[in-house]
N, C-alpha and C positions, 0 to 999 in steps of 0.2 A: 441623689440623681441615679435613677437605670443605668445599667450599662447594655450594649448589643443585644448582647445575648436576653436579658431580661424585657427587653422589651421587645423580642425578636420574639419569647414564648406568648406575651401578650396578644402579639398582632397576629399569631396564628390561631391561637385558642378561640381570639371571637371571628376570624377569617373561616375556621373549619367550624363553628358550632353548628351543633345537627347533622356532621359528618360522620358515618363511619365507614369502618374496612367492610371490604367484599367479603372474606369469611371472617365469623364472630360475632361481628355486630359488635363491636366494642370503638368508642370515641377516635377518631382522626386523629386527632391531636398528639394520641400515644404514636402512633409512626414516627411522623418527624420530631419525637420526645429522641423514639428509640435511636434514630440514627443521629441525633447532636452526640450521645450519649456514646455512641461509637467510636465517631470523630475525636470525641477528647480524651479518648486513648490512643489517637494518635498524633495529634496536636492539642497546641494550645491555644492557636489563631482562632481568636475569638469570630473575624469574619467569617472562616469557613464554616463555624460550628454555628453561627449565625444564618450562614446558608442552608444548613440541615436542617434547620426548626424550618425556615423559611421557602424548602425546594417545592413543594405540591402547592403554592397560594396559586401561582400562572396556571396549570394546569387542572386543578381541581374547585377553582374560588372564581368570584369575582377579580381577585388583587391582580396588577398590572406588573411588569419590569419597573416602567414609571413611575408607579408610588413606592416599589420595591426601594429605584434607587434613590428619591426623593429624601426617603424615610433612613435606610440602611446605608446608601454610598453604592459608588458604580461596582466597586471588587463582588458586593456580596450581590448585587444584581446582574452583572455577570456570571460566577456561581451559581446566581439560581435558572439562568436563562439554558447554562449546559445542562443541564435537567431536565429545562422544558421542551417537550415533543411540536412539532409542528402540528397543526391543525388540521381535519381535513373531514368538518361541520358535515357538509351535505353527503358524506359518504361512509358504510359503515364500519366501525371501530374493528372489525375481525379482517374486513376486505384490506385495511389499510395499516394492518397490526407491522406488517414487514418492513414496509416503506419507512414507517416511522420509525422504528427498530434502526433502520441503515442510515438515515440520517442522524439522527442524537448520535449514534456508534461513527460516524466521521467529526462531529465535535468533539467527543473523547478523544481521540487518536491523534487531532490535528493540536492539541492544547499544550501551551508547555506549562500550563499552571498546575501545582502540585495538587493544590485544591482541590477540582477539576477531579483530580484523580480519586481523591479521599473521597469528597462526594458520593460517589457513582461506586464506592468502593464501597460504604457504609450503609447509602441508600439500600447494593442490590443485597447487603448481607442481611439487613432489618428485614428484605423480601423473602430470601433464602431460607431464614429463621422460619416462616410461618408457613412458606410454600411445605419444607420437610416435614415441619411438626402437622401439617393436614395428609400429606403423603404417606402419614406413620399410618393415619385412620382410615383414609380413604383410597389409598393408593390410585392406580392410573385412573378411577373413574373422578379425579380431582381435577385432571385436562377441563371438561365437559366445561366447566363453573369460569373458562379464563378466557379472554380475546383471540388468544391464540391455543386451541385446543388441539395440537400438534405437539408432541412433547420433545419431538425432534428440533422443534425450531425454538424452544423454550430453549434446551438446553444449546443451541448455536450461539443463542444471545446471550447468555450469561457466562458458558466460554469465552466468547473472542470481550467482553466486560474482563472478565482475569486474565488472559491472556496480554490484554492492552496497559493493564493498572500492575501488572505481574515485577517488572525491573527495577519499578519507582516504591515497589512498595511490598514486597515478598518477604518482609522480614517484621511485617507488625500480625498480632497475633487475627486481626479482623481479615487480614488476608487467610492467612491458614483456617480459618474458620469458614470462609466460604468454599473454600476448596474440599473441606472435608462434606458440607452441603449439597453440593455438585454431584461428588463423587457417592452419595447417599445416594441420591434421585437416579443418579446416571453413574451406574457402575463403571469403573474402568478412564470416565473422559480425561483425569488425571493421572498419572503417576503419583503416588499415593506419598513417595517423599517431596512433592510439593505442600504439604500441610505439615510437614516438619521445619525445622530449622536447616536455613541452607544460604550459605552468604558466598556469592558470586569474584571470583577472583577481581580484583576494579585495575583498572589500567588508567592511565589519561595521557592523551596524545598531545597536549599542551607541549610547543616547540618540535612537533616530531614534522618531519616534512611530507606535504598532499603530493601525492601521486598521480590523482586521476578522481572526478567526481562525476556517478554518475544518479541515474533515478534513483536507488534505492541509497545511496548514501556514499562515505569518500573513505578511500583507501588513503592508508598512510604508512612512511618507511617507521617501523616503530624504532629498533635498532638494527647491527651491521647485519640481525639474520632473519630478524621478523619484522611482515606485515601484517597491520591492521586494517579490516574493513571496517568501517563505521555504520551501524544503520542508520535510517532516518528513523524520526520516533516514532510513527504508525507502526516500524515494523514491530512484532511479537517473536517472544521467544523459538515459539513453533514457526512463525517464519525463517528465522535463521535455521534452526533445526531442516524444514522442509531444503532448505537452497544446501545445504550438507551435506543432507543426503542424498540430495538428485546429482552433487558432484561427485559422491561414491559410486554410482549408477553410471556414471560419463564416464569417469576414468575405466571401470572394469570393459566398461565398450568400446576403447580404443583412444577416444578423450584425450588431448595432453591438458588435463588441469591440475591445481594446485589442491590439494585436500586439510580443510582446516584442522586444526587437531585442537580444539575449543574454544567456546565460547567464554566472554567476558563481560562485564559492565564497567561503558565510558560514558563518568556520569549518568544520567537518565535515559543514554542508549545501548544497546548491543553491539559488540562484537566478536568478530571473528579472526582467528589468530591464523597465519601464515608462515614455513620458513618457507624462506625466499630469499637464500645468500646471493649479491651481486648479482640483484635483475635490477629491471629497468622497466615501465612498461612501452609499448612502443612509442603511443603519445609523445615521451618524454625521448624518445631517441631521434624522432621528428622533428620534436620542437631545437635540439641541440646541431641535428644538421639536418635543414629541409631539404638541402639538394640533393639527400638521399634517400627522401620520400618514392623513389622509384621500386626501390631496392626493399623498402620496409612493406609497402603495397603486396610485392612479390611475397614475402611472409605470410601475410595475412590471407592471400588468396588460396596460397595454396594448402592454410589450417584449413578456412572456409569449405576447398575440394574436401579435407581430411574427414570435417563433423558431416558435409551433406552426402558423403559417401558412406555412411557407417547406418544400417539400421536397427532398429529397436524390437528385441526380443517380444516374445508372447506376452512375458513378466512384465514387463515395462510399462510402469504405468502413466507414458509423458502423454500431456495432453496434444490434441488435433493444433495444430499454431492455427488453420481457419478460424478456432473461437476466437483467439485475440483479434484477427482482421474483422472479423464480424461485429465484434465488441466496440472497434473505432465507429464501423457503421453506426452500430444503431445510439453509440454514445455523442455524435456530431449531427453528420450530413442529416439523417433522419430526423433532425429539430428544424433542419433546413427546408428540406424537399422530399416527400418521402418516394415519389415516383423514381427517383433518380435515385434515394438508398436500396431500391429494388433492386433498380440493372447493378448496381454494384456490392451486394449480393448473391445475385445472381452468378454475375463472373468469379466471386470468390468461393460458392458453393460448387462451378464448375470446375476447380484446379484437384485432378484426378488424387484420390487418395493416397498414401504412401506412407511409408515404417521410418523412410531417409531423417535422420536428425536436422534440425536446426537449431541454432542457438536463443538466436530470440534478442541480444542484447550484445551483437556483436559491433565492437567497436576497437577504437586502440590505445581507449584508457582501462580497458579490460582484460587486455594479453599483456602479460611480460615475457622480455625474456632474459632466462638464463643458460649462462654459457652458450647463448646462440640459438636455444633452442624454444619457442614458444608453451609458454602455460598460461591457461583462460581463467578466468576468476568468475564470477554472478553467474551460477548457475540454473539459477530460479523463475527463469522463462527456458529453461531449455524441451525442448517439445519435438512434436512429428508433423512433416510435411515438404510443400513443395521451394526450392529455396530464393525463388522469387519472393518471400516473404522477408528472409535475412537480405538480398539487395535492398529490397525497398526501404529496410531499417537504415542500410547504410547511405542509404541519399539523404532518407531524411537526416541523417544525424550530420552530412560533410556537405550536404546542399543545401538542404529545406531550410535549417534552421540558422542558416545566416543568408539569407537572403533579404530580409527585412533591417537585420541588423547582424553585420559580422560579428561584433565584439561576443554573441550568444557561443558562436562555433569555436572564439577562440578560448572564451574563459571554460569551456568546457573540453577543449580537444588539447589545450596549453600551445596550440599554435596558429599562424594565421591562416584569415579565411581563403584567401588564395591558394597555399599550400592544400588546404582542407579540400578545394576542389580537384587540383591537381591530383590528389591524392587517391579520390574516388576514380576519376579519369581510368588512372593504371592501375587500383584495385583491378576496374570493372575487365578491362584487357585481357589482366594475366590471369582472372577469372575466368574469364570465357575465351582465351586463349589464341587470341582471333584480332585483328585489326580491320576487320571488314565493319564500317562505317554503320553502313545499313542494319548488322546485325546488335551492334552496340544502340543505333537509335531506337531499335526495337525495346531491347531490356529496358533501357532508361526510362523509356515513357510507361513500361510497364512500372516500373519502380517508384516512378514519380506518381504512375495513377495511385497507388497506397498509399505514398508520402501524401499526398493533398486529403486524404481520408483522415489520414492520420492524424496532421494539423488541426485539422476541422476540430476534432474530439477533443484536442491539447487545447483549444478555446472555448470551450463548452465544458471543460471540467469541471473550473469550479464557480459556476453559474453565467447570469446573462452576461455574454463577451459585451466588451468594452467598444469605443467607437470606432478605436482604430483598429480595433480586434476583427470587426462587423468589414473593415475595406479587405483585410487579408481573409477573410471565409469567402465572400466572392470574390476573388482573386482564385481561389479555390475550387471553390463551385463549378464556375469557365471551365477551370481547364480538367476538372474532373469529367463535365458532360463531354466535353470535344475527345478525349481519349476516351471513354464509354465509346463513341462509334467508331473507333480507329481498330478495335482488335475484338474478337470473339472469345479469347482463351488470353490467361496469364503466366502459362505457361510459356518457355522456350527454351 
């Protein structure tokens, strides 16, 4: 009796007959030979290696997922489905070479299957292998011959592929082989002691106490004098590195942040190591006495005066905070309405330029403090602009999103949603420093006009919103258009 894998080479050999590769002219079949052949150097799961013989049937055959997992089992038809590219028939393969690119690259990212990783790991190095060896002969005029004749974008794709596969798997030698492939083509994209041996301090936070979770991932007390940030999986090492170094850049600008002093691996994420003796963050000062949410408000307002007063050198290189607001536009409302993503647009292209910082991710599972004194942590949205962008973060984050359901603000802020409003309340005050009604209902509705953008896009992320998703976007929509004709400017 066959086992997988031998019947997995049969069903490819007469699935690919008459197939071959774009350069050489040599039988199909040896591709997905080469990459099983990869894979069993790094495993012995016969599915995954079942999946490598088996990843080009969907996209280059007649074969289905269906008969895939009929024949094989759903693991290995899964496996071969994160391989397979979306389709897009009537349109042509160069036009649509990106699109497709970004999608497959958020199945990797979002997978906690190791497989998954191996795959996509083996796959692009079987590519690698052949891309170089034509690059030995033909050099740059070898673009000309590929979908994507950009060698720029060649190489974006097959960085953020190692980057992604890089924590789960930096220590098998098909990793260091593509890195040295890369680094061929594209002098310099690596640090050249990534194609060497190099094994990552490991930590596990297993019983350490959460702190605070936020988008990118959860902080935790490691012991009495370090904290751990946790990423989530998408992020890459060079994300961590980038959010590093933008806090080296904050701190020498006045910043009170925390500066990590290195990276780790927990389990199959990254993190970031913290001393941080006898803090707290304020979240958790909050949650322990809300009647002193007045008091803790006052804190944060007046860091908030500290970063929106501080601005950014020539060298600095933070981005405009407009992209991200633009980015909600045209990732939500503009699937909506696109007349109404204009006017709002519009108003977010008219908020007057400016050097001023803002954080981007200001909130109060993000600040601790020690001995009294506030330091900020997630550095990684910090940017330039006007700081009605950080209010409107903070609505959405102590308004917007318990609105529909409190229990969202508390399991994310560790205390109740009433508190959480109060709390915005006397931020917004000792922010703007002012108890005049009028002036306060101004910001708000400015703030709320973003937060409702903002929503929009948090339900359109990851595909057609749901039904009940569909009553809170118009819910949205309303009161996005009715504040559109309430103000000219989002400034104040």
């Amino acid at each position: 009796m066959m086992n997988i894998i031998e019947e997995a080479i049969i069903y490819a050999t007469v699935m690919h007959q008459g197939k071959t590769r774009k350069f050489g002219g040599i039988p199909y079949i040896l591709h997905p030979m080469e990459v099983a052949q990869i894979l069993s150097t790094m495993t012995d799961d016969m599915e995954i290696i079942a999946a490598g013989i088996l990843h080009d049937i969907v996209e280059d055959t007649d074969g289905t997922l269906a008969e895939i997992e009929n024949r094989f089992g759903k693991r290995v038809a899964y496996l071969v489905s994160s391989e397979s590219e979306n389709e897009y028939p009537d349109e042509d393969k160069s036009a649509t070479w990106k699109r497709r690119k970004e999608e497959s690259l958020l199945v990797l990212k979002n997978s906690t299957d190791i497989g998954v990783k191996m795959l996509w790991l083996a796959d692009k190095l079987a590519n690698m292998r052949s891309l170089a060896g034509i690059y030995s002969e033909k050099g740059e005029a070898m673009w000309q011959e590929l979908h994507q004749s950009d060698p720029a974008m060649q190489c974006w794709y097959y960085q953020t592929i190692a980057e992604t596969v890089e924590l789960s798997l930096n220590k098998t030698g098909a990793f260091k082989e593509l890195i040295k492939h890369i680094n061929f083509i594209w002098p310099g994209t690596f640090d050249s002691d990534k194609a060497r041996y190099r094994k990552y301090r490991e930590v596990s936070v297993d019983g350490c106490k959460l702190l605070g979770r936020g988008a990118k991932g959860e902080v935790y007390r490691y012991d009495d004098e370090l904290v751990i940030k946790v990423y989530n999986q998408n992020n890459t090492y060079r994300d961590v590195e980038r959010e590093i170094a933008s806090a080296r850049r904050a701190f020498v600008l006045g910043i009170p942040t925390a500066i990590s002093f290195g990276i780790v691996s927990v389990g199959d994420r990254y993190g970031s190591m913290y001393e941080l003796m006898d803090s707290e963050t304020v979240s958790q000062c909050i949650a322990r006495a809300p009647g002193q949410v007045g008091a803790y408000a006052e804190i944060m307002a007046e860091l908030a005066r500290t970063i929106h007063g501080i601005t950014a050198g020539e060298n600095d290189s933070f981005p405009d905070v407009n992209e991200r607001l633009l980015s909600y536009v045209n990732g939500g409302i503009a699937y909506e309405d696109e007349t109404l993503a204009e006017k709002c647009r519009a108003l977010i292209n008219a908020l007057p330029a400016t050097d001023n910082l803002v954080h981007g991710d200001f909130h109060t599972g993000n600040v601790f403090l020690q001995n009294g004194e506030p330091l900020l942590i997630d550095m990684d949205r910090l940017s330039r602009g006007q700081p009605i962008a950080e209010i409107s973060d903070l609505y959405y984050f102590y308004v917007m999103l318990g609105e529909d359901d409190p229990s969202v603000v508390e399991k994310f802020m560790g205390f109740s949603y009433q508190t959480s409003l109060q709390f915005f309340d006397s931020f917004l005050k000792k922010y703007l420093n002012t108890d005049d009604e009028n002036k306060i209902k101004e910001v708000t509705e400015k703030a709320s006009f973003i937060g409702n953008i903002r929503l929009i896009n948090k339900l359109h992320k990851h595909g057609t919103p749901a039904d009940n998703e569909r009553i809170i976007i118009e819910r949205c929509m309303k009161n996005i258009a009715g504040l559109s004709e309430k103000f000219d400017t989002l400034t104040f």
